[in-house]
C-alpha positions in Angstrom: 0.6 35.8 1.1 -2.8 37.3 1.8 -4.2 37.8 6.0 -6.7 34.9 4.8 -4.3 32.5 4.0 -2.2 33.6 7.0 -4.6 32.5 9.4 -5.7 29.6 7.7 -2.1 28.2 8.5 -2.0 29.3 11.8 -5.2 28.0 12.8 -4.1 24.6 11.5 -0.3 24.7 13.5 -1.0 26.3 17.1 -2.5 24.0 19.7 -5.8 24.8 21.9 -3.9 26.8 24.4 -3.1 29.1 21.3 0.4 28.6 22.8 2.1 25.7 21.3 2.7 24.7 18.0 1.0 21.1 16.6 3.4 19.1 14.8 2.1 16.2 12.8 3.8 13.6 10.6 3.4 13.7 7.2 1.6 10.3 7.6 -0.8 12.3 10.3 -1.5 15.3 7.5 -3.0 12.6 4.7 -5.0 10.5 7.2 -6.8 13.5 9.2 -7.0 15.4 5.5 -8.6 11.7 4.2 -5.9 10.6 1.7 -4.2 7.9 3.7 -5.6 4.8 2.2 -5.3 0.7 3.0 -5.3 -2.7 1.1 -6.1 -5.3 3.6 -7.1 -8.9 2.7 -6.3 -12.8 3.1 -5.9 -15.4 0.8 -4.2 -18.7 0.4 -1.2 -19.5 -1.8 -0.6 -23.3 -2.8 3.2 -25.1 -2.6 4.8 -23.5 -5.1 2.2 -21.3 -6.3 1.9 -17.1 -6.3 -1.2 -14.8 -5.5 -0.9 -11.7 -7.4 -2.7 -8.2 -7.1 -2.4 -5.0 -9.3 -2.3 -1.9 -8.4 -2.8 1.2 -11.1 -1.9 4.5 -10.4 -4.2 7.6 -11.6 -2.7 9.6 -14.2 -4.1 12.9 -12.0 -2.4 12.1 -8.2 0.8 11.0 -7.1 0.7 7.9 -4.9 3.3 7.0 -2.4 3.3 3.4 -0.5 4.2 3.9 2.6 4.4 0.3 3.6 3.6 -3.6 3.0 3.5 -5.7 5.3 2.8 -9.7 4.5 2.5 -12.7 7.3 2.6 -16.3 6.4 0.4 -19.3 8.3 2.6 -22.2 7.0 5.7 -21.8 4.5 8.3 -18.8 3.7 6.9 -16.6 0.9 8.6 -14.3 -1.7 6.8 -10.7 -2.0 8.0 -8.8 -5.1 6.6 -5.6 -6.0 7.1 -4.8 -10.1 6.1 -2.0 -12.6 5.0 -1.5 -16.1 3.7 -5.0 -15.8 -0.1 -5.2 -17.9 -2.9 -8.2 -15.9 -5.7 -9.4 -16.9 -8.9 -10.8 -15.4 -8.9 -10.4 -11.3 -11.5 -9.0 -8.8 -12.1 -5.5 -8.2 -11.0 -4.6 -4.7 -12.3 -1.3 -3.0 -9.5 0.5 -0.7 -10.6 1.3 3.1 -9.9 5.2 3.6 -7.7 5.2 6.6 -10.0 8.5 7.9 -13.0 6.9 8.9 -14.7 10.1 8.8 -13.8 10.9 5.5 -15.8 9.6 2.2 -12.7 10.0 -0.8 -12.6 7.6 -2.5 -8.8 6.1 -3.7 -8.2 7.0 -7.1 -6.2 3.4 -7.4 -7.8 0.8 -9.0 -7.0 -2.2 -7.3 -7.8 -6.6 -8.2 -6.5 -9.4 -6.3 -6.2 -12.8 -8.0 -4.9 -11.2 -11.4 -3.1 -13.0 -14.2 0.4 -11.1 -15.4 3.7 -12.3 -16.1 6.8 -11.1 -14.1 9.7 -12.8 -15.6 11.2 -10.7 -17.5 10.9 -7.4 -15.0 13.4 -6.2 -12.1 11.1 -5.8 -9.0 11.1 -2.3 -7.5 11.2 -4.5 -4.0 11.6 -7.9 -2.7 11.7 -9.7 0.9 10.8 -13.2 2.4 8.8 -13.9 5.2 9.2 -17.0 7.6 6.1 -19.0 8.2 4.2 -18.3 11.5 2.3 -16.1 13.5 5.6 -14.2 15.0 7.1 -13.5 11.4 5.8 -10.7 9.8 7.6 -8.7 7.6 7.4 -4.9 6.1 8.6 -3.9 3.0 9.9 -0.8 1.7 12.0 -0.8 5.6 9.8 1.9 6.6 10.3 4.5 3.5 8.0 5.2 1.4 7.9 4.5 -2.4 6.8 7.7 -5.2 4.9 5.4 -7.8 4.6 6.7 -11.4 1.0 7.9 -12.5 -1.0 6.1 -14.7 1.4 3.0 -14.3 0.9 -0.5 -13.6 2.2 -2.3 -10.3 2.0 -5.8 -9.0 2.5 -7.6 -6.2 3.4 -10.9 -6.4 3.5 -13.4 -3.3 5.5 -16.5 -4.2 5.1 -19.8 -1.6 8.7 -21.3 -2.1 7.6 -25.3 -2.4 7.3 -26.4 1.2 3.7 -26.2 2.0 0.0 -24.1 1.2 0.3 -21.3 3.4 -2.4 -18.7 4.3 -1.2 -14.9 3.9 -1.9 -11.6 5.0 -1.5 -8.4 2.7 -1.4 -4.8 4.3 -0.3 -2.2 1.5 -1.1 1.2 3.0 -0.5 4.1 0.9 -1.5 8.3 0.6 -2.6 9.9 -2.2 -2.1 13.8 -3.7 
């Protein structure tokens, strides 16, 4: 390793009083470096229906979810997440770049309100969430998930017959 490159890292590691060391999260590392991104939106889901989005890795980056979290107005909902799974039709959705200051751009491709069938597939994860303000729940219990490139992912959220229910999505994810 070269002087250059030598500095480089130590200019990024010791703190202002060129005494301490700065320690960061990994989380920390892809949002300041602008590759922490966020899904964020609301939509409603009728008794006994689903809302699904799809999510498609870039064959060039590896993407790793670090979370989703879903909330439900009205009525417990089933959230599966599932691979290799093809939609069709949907709405383009653009991904907020957690760094504010940064302008990348997520090299996911993202639509909400997709068509795809997900009965014959094994979800990668699954969890319920009680109706109300109070009950929110995160997937993934705070690991995060290595998705396969150029792939196909969709999350399904399933309202399980008792009433229309508004929900809340937050899939938050980095990219490299």
């Amino acid at each position: 390793m070269g002087e250059a490159r030598r500095t480089e890292i130590l200019e990024n590691v010791v703190g202002p009083d060129d005494k301490s060391l700065i320690t960061m999260s990994l989380a920390d590392k892809f949002l300041r470096s602008g590759q922490a991104y966020e899904a964020s939106f609301t939509t409603s889901v009728a008794t006994s229906g689903s809302f699904k989005t799809s999510f498609v890795t870039p064959e060039d980056a590896v993407v790793y979810i670090q979370g989703i979290v879903v909330s439900s107005t009205a009525a417990v909902v089933k959230v599966g997440l599932y691979e290799n799974v093809t939609s069709s039709d949907g709405t383009a959705f653009t991904p907020t770049n957690l760094n504010r200051n940064s302008e990348n751009i997520s090299s996911v491709t993202m639509k909400t309100g997709v068509t795809a069938d997900v009965t014959s597939v094994t979800p990668l994860e699954t969890f319920c969430v009680g109706a109300g303000s109070a009950n929110t729940v995160s997937g993934l219990n705070g690991d995060s998930l290595q998705l396969k490139k150029d792939t196909e992912y969709i999350l399904v959220v399933t309202e399980l017959g008792v009433a229309a229910t508004q929900v809340d999505v937050d899939i938050r994810w980095h990219e490299e």
